[in-house]
N, C-alpha and C positions, 0 to 999 in steps of 0.2 A: 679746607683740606678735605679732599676726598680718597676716602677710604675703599679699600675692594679686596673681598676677602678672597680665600681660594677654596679650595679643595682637602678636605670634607666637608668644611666648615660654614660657619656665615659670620656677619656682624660681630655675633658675642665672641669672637677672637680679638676683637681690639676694647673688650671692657675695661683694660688697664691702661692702657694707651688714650684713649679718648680724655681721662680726667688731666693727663699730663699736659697735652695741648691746648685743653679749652678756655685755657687761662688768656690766649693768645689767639687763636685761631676760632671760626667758627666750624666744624668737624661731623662732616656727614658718614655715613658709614651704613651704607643700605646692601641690603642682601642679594645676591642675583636671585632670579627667577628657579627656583627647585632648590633651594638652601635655606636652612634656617625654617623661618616660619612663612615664608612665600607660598602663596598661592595661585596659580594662573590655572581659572575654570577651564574644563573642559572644551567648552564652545569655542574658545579662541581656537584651538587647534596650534600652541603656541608649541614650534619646532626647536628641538633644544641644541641648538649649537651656538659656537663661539659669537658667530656671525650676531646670533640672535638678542644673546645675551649684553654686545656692544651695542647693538641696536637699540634695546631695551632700556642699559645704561646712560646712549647718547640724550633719549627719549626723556629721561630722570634728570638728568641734569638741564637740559633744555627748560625743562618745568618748572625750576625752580630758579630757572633766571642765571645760571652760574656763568658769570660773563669772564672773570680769571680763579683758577684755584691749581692747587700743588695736589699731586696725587702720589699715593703711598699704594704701591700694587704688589700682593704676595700669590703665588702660584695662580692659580688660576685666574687671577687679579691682574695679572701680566698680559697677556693675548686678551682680554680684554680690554684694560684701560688701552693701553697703544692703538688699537682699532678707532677707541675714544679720540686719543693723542692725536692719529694720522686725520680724520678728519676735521677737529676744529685746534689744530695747531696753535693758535692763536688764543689759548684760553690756558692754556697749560704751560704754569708758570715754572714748574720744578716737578722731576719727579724720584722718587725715593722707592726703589725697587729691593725687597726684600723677600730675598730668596724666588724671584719674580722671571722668570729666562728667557732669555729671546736670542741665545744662539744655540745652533746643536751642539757645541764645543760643552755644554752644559748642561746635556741632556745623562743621567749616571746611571749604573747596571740595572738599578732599579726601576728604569723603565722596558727592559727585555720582554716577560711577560704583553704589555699593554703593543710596542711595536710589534709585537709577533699577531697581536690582534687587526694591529693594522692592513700587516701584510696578507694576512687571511683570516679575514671574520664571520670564523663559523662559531655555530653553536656551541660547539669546545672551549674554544678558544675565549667567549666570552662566559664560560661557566666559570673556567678558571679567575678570574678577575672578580665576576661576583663571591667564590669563596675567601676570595682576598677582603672582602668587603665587611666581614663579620665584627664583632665586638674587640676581639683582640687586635686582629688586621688593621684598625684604625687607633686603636691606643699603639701598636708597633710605630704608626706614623708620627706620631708626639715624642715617643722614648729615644727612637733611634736616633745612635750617636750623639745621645745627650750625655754628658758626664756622669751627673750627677741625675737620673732617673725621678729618682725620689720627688724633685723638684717642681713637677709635673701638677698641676692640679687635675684632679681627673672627672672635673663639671665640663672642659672642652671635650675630649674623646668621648663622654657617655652622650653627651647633647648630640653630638654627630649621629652617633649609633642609633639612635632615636629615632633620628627626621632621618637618616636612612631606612629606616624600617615600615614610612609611611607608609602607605598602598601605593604601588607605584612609581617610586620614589627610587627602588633600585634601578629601576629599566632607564630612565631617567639617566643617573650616574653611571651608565655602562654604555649610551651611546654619547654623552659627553669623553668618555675616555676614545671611543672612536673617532668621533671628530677632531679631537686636540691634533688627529693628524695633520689637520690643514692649518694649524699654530705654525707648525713647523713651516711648512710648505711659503708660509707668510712673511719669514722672518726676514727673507732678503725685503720687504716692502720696510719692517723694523727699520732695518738697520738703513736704509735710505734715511728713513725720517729723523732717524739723531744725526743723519751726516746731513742735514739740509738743517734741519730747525737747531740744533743742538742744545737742546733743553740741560740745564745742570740737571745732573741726575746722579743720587748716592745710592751706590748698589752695597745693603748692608747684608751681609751673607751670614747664616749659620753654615760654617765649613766644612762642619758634619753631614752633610742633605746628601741623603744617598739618592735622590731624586735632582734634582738641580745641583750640580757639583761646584767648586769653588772657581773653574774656568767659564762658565758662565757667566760670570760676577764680572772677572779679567777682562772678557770679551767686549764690554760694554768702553771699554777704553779705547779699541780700536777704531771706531767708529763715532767716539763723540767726547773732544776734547775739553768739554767742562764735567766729564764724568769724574768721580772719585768710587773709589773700593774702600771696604774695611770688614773685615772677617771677624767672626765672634764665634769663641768654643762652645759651640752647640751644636743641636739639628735642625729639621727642618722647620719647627712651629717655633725658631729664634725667640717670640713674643712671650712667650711659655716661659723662659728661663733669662731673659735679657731685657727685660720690657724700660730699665731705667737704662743702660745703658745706648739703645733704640733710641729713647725717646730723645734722649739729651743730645747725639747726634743728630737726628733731625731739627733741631730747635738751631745749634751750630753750624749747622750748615744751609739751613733759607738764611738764618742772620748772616754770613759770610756772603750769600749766591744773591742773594733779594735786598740785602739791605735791612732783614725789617728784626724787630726788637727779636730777642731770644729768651 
């Protein structure tokens, strides 16, 4: 089972989730390149896009020999793994998209700002997004549209704010939000590859995600008739406040899709 986390975040987003699976599963869960505790020296000259970071991923998993596994993809985990997906189709057993998009129909208000960066990316335009990016700005990302707030541990939003604050590490995070444009731009290649491969795939949504909306979740139906939906009242870091609920659909449904114990 391979794990890919998204945006702000890294790894230590499925420290709950990991002990649920490993009973079953052996369960990788590696950081991208500028997250978490990743380091890529200077000398590579390593370019931070989507592109690179699938690359990078392919690159990891190659290495370690991953001849079939189920992939679990949250935000930024999405336009990644699939990049994965599209080129060794054939290793990808299942995948479990939470809160993970890969149609516009699921793109939500809350991306206005970062398209507006798209469309013209000046130096304005990218000031405003790194003011987004402060201590509060990423605990807003965890809260929002959770019910129950409170329930929030607040070791994920500070660790973020953290390794955000590396040297470097903002610029980093502001020309990833420029690129995710070509996410989009990719997404007709997506939806080819569920309509050719059509991987079971459980898009497990927090309904609340003012980023990823719940027709994004919907849309994966169109296009790939061993999909399944199921909504959970929360937001977007779903893991945060739903992590048994998660896990125990994931387990029912490889045993349902795979066959294999739960």
């Amino acid at each position: 089972m391979l794990l890919l986390h998204g945006f702000p975040t890294s790894s230590f987003q499925y420290r709950e989730l990991i002990p649920r699976l490993a009973d079953r599963y052996r369960v990788i869960a590696p950081d991208l390149p500028g997250f978490g505790f990743s380091i890529v020296p200077e000398t590579r000259a390593y370019r931070y896009s989507f592109d690179s970071l699938a690359e990078t991923m392919l690159d990891f998993t190659d290495a370690l020999n991953l001849k079939k596994y189920s992939m679990y993809v949250f935000d930024y985990g999405a336009p990644t793994g699939l990049r994965v997906a599209m080129r060794r189709p054939e290793r990808v057993t299942a995948i479990i998209s939470q809160n993970g998009n890969a149609y516009e129909e699921g793109l939500g208000d809350a991306w206005a700002p970062i398209q507006r960066y798209w469309r013209d990316p000046t130096a304005e335009n990218r000031e405003v997004l790194r003011q987004a990016l402060d201590p509060s700005g990423l605990r807003s990302q965890y809260t929002e549209g959770v019910p129950n707030p409170e329930r929030i541990s607040p070791e994920g939003y500070t660790l973020d704010a953290a390794m955000i604050a590396r040297p470097g590490n903002m610029e980093i995070q502001l020309d990833l939000f420029l690129d995710y444009a070509n996410n989009v731009k990719l997404y007709p290649a997506f939806h080819e590859y569920f309509r050719k491969w059509q991987p079971p795939l459980l898009a497990i949504w927090g309904k609340y995600d003012s980023f990823f909306i719940p027709a994004g979740a919907e849309s994966f139906l169109r296009d790939n008739s061993r999909a399944l939906v199921q909504f959970l009242d929360t937001g977007h870091f779903a893991l945060e406040t739903h992590v048994q609920e998660i896990s125990s659909a994931m387990r029912s449904f490889l045993q349902r899709t795979l066959g294999e114990a739960s």
